[in-house]
N, C-alpha and C positions, 0 to 999 in steps of 0.2 A: 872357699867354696860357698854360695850361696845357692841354697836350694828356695824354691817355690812350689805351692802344690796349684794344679792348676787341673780343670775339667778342659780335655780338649775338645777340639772342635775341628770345621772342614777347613779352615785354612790353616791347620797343623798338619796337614793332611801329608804332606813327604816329609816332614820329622817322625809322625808316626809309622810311617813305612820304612822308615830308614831304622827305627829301633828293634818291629818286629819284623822285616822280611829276612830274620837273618837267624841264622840259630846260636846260639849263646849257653853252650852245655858243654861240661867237661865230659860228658860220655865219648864212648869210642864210635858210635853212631849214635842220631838223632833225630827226631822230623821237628818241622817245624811247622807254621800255615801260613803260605803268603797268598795275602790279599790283593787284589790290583786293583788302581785306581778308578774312581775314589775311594779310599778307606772304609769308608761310613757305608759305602752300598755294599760292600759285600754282609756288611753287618747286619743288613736286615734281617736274611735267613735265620739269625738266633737271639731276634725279640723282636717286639713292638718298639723297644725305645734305649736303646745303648749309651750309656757313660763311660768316658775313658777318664778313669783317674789316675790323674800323675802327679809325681813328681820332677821338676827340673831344676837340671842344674844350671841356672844362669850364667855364669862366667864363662860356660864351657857350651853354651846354644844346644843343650840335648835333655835325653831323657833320661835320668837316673832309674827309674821304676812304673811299672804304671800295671793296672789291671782292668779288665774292661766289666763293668757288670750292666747286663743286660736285661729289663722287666719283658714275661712274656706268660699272657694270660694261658694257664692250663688249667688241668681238672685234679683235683686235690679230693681223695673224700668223695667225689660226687659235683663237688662242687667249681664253680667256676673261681679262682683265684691267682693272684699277681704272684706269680714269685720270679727270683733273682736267678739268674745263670751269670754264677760271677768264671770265666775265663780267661786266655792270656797273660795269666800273673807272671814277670819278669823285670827281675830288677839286675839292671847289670853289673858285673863282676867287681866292678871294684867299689863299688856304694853297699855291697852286702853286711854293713856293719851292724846293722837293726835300725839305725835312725829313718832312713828311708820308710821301710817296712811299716817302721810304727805309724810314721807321716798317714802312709797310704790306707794303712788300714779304720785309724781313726777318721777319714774322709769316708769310705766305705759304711763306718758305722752312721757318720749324720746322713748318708745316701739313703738307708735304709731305718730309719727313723719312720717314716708314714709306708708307702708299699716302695719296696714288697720288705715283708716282714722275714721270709723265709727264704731260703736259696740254697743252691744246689752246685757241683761242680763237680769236674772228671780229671782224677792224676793218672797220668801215666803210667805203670809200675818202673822204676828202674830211673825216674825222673826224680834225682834226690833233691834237687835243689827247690822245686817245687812242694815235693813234701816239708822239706824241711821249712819253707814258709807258712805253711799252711797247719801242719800238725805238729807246731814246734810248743803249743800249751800257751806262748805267752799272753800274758794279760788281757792284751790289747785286742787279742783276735778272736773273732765267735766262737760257740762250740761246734765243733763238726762231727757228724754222725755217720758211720758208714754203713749206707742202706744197698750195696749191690759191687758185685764184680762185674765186669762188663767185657764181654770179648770183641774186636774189630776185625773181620778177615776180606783183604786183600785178594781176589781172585779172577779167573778168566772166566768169562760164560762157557757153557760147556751145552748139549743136547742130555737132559736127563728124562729119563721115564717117571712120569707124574702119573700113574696109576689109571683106571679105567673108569671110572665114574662120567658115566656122557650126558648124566644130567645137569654136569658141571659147564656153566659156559664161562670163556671169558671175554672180555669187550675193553674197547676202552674209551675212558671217557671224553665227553664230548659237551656243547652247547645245552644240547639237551637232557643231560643228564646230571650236570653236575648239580643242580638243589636238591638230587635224591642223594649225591654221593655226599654232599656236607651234613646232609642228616642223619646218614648213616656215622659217619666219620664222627660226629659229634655224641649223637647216641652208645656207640658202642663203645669210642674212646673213654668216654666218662667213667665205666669202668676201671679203667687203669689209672694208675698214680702219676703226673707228670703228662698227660698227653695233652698236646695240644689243642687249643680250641680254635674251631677253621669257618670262615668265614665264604660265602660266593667268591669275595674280590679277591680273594687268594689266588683261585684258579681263574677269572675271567682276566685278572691284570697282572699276569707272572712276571712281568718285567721289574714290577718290587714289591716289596712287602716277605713275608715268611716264608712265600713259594717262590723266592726269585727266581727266573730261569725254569720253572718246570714246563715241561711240553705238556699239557692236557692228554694227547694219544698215545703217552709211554705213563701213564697213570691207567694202571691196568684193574680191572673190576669184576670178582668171581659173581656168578649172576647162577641160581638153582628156585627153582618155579618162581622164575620170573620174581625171584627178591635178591637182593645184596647179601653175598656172603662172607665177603672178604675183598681188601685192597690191597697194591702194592704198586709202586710206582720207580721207575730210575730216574734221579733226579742230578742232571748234568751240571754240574758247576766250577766245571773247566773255565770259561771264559772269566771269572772273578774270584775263584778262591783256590787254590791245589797244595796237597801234601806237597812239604819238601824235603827229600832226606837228604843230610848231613853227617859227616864223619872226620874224624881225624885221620892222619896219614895209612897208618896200621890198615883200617879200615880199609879204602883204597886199592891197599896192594892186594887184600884180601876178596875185593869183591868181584873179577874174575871169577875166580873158583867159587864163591857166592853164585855167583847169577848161573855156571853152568849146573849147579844141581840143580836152582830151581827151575830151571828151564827143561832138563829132563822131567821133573815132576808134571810140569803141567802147572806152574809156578808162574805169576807173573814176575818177570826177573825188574832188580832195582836200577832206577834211571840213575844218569850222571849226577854227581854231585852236584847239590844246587838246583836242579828241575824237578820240577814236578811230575804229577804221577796223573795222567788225565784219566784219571778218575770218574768213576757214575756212584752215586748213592743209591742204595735199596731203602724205601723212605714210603710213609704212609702206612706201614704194616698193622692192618686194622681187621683180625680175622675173628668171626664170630665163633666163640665159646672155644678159643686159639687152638681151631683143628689143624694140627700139622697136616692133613692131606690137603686143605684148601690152599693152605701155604703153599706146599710144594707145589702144587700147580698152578699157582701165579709167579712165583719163580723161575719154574722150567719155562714158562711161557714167556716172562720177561728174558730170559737167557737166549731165548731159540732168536725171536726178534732183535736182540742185539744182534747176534751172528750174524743175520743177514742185513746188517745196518752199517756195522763197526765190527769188522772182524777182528780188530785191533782192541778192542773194548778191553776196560779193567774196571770192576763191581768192587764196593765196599759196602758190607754189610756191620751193624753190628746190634749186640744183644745183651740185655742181662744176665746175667748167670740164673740158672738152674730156670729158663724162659719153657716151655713148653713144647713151642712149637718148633726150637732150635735143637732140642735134646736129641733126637737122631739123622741131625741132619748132617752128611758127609762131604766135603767138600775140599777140595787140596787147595790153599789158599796161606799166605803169610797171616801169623794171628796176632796180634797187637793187645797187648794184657790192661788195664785200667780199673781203677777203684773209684764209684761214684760217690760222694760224700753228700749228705745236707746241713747245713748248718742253718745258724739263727745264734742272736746275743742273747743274755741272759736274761733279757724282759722278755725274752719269744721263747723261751727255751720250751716251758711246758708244752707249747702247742704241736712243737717240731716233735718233742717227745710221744706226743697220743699219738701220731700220724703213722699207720701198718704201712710200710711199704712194698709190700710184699708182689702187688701186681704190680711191675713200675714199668712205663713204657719210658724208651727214651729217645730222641730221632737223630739217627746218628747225623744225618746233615744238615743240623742244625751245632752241632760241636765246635 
């Protein structure tokens, strides 16, 4: 067996879809994320600039391991800084001896050598294999800090009562607005630990960059005497990226009687094995001084507009733990459990140490 480590690139581009469109877990269900081609574009949505470090195994024309770390300017502190969203870690089953592991992760450390110095990533709860790459202490691998539980919930739009406040307006954005809504977005973001820093061409060129795919007119904008008081947007990304769940047999026979409770509940029921879930993001969530009423009401308002768009619609929300704005919010919905981590090697350690992370935003469609 000869392994190689190698940075990919776009003309690895259906080796790399052949190693990640597939799920690779001894769970009894699983998801996984498939990308559609090219590879690399769906990648934009979660940084400026993506690495795919791998490892291959030569003799056998594949990939033994690879992860993807991706640099993307957010707000730290206040301040504007590089950091890492390292994702996708997966090494296939039969290379899981450590050799691989170490390979990839000492390439990850010369990655992060200059920026980004610090970085961040989200486990699954119940995704051991990944823990155990990640939190397993060895030498080789940064320290990891865990700054947040994070909940994910899967659900239908529904008509809710968003309160009485009629000085509340909502709009959505447009040509002429959007240099108000990057200043706002950027102003208020700053705030928060991890939010992204957003540019015009975000919004005026969605076909790439961090906003792939978003519609301008379903980026929705709380408006009270005529100032910004809140954002929220559904961010479609059916056409190049979609959950995929996966199960072994058990599973299967079981998911019948699965799909008919959730489908009494008002539950979006799970698709066929192997397909995706066309899915919307709830994305942009940027509420001044995070009043849950403003929330709710761009919510409800993004919700009611689906309905009459996509009565077929299915909403992905997700959030911090112990977030504010989400604390009494009710919503029947499948919940998906996750531990966010940050890590940094032990020349960056202090600085990851000073850092509160206690407001932390994080976008779920960019995951």
């Amino acid at each position: 067996m000869k392994l190689i480590d190698k940075i990919l690139a776009n003309d690895d581009d259906e080796m790399i879809r052949t190693f990640y469109n597939c799920a690779d877990s001894d769970a009894l269900v699983s998801f996984y994320l498939r990308r559609f081609p090219p590879f690399s574009a769906a990648l934009q949505v979660e940084g400026d600039d993506s690495k795919i470090i791998s490892v291959l195994d030569e003799d056998r024309t594949q990939i033994a391991g690879a992860l993807i770390l991706t640099e993307k300017v957010c707000y730290l502190e206040g301040q504007e800084r590089s950091i890492g969203y390292l994702g996708s870690a997966k090494i296939k089953t039969e290379y899981r001896g450590g050799l691989v592991l170490a390979r990839i992760t000492r390439n990850l450390h010369i990655q992060m050598q200059a920026d980004p110095k610090i970085g961040f990533c989200s486990l699954m709860k119940g995704n051991r294999v990944a823990h155990e790459i990640f939190l397993s202490g060895r030498k080789a691998l940064p320290k990891f800090r865990h700054i947040s539980g994070f909940k994910t919930m899967i659900f239908k739009p529904v008509k809710k009562k968003t309160g009485d406040d009629e000085s509340l307006k909502i709009i959505s954005a447009n040509q002429s607005n959007i240099g108000d809504l990057v200043r706002y977005l950027n102003t208020e973001g700053k705030a928060k630990q991890l939010f992204p820093v957003y540019k015009s061409e975000h919004f005026t060129n969605p076909g790439n960059g961090l906003l792939k795919g978003i519609e301008t007119e379903k980026v929705y904008i709380a408006m009270k005497n005529d100032k910004i008081t809140g954002t929220l947007a559904v961010w479609d990304q059916t056409a190049f990226r979609q959950w995929v769940i996966s199960g072994k047999k058990p599973f299967s026979i079981l998911k019948p009687l699965v799909n008919l409770v959730l489908k009494i509940r008002g539950i979006p029921v799970l698709p066929a094995r192997n397909k995706g879930f066309g899915s919307k993001y709830i994305s942009l969530v940027c509420i001044r001084n995070n009043e849950p009423e403003v929330f709710e009401k761009l919510l409800g308002h993004a919700m009611i507009k689906e309905l009459e768009s996509d009565s077929k619609s299915v909403l992905v929300m997700g959030f911090p733990d112990n977030d504010p704005m989400f604390s009494k919010l009710k919503i029947r919905a499948i919940t998906l459990k996750s531990d966010i981590y940050a890590f940094a090697w032990s020349e960056h350690l202090d600085d990851l140490n000073a850092i509160n992370f206690n407001n932390l935003y994080i976008e779920t469609g960019a995951l």
